[in-house]
C-alpha positions in Angstrom: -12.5 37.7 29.4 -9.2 37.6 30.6 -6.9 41.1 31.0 -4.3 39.8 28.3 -1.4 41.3 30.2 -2.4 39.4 33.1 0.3 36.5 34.6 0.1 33.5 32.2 -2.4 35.0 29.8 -2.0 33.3 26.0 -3.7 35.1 23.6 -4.7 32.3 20.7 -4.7 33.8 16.9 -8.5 34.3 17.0 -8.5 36.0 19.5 -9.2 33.7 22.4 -7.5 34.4 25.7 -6.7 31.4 27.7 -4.7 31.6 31.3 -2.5 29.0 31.8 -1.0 28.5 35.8 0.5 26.2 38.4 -1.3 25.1 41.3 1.5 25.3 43.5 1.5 29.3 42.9 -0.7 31.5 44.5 -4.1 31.9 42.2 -3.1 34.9 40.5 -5.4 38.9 41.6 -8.3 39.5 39.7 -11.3 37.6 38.5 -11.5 33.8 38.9 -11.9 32.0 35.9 -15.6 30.5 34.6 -14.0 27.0 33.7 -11.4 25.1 34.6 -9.1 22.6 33.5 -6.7 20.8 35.6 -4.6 18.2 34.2 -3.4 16.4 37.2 -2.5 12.6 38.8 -5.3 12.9 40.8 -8.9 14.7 41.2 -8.2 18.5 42.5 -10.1 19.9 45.1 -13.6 21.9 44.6 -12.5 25.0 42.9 -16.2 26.8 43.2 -16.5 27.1 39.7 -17.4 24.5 36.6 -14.4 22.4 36.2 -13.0 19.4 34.2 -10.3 17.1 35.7 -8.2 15.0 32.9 -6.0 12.6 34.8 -2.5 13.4 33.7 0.6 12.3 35.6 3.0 14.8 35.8 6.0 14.7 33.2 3.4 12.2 31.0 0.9 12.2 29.2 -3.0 12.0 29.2 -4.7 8.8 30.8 -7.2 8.9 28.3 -5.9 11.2 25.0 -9.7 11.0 23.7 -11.2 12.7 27.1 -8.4 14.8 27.1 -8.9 16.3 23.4 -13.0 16.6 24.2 -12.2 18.9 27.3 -9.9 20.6 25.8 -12.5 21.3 22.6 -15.2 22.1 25.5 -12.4 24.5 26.7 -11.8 26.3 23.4 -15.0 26.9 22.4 -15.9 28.1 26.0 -12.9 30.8 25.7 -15.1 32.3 23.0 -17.1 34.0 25.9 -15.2 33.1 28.9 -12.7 33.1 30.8 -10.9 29.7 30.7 -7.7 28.4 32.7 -5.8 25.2 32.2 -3.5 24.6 34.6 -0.7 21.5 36.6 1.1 21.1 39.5 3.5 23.1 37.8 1.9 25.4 35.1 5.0 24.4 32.5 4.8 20.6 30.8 1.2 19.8 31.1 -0.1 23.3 30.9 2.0 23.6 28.0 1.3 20.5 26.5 -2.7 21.2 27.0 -2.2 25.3 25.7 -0.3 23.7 22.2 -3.2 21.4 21.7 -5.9 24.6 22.1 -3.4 26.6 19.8 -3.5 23.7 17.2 -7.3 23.9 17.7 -7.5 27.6 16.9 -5.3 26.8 13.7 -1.7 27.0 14.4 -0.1 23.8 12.6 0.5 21.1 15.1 4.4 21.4 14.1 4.6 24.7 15.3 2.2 25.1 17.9 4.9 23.9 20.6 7.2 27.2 19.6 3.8 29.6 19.3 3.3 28.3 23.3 6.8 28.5 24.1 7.1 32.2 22.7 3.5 33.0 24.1 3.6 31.5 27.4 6.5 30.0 28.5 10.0 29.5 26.9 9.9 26.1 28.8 6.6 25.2 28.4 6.1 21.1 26.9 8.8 19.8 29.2 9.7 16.1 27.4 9.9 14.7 24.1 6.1 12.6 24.4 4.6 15.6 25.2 6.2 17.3 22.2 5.1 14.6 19.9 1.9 14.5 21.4 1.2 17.6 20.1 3.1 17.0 16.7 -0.2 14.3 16.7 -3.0 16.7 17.8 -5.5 17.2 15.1 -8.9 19.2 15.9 -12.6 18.1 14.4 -13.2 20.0 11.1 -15.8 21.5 12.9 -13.5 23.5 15.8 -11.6 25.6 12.9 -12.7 29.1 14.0 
């Protein structure tokens, strides 16, 4: 698991820690994650460990939104027993965007899972109005309810 004071760590109400980052940073000290989730324009490199690429232009929105919310299910239920990153260029809109979805999975109302991030994470993070509504729209299966 994560160290929940580490940098961009958001701790979800069950309990689940999930590290959200920028790939133009420097990958933060301490362990690497288990799985990975970059949300990106175009494929990432080989990270060395099990990754998931969701082609996401920056400032926009998922390519495919039904890809996009079955990684990001694969991603919460991993972060039961792992540790799990999701991260952008950035680590702000995307990231954001991708850690309200995971908090509306782990039973935060979609209308309040943008502020939960932005107090949590990052007071900026879900940079433009799609990406806000896009979450306002995020439902989980019945069956991801912890």
């Amino acid at each position: 698991m994560w160290d929940e004071s580490g940098t961009g760590v958001l701790r979800l109400p069950s309990g689940r820690l999930i590290r959200g980052r920028g790939l133009r940073e420097p990958m933060p000290s301490g362990h690497p994650p288990r799985f990975g989730v970059y949300l990106l324009g175009s494929a990432p490199p080989e990270f060395g460990w099990t990754s998931r690429w969701v082609r996401w232009p920056d400032f926009w929105l998922p390519a495919d939104p039904a890809y996009a919310r079955e990684v990001l299910l694969e991603a919460w239920r991993r972060a039961e027993g792992e540790r799990v990153e999701v991260a952008c260029g950035g680590g702000r809109g995307r990231t954001g965007t991708a850690l309200a979805c995971l908090a509306v999975l782990d039973g935060v109302p979609a209308r309040e899972a943008v502020a939960y991030v932005r107090r949590h994470y990052h007071p900026r993070a879900v940079e433009t109005p799609w990406q806000r509504r896009f979450v306002g729209r995020f439902t989980g299966p019945a069956d991801a309810r912890p």
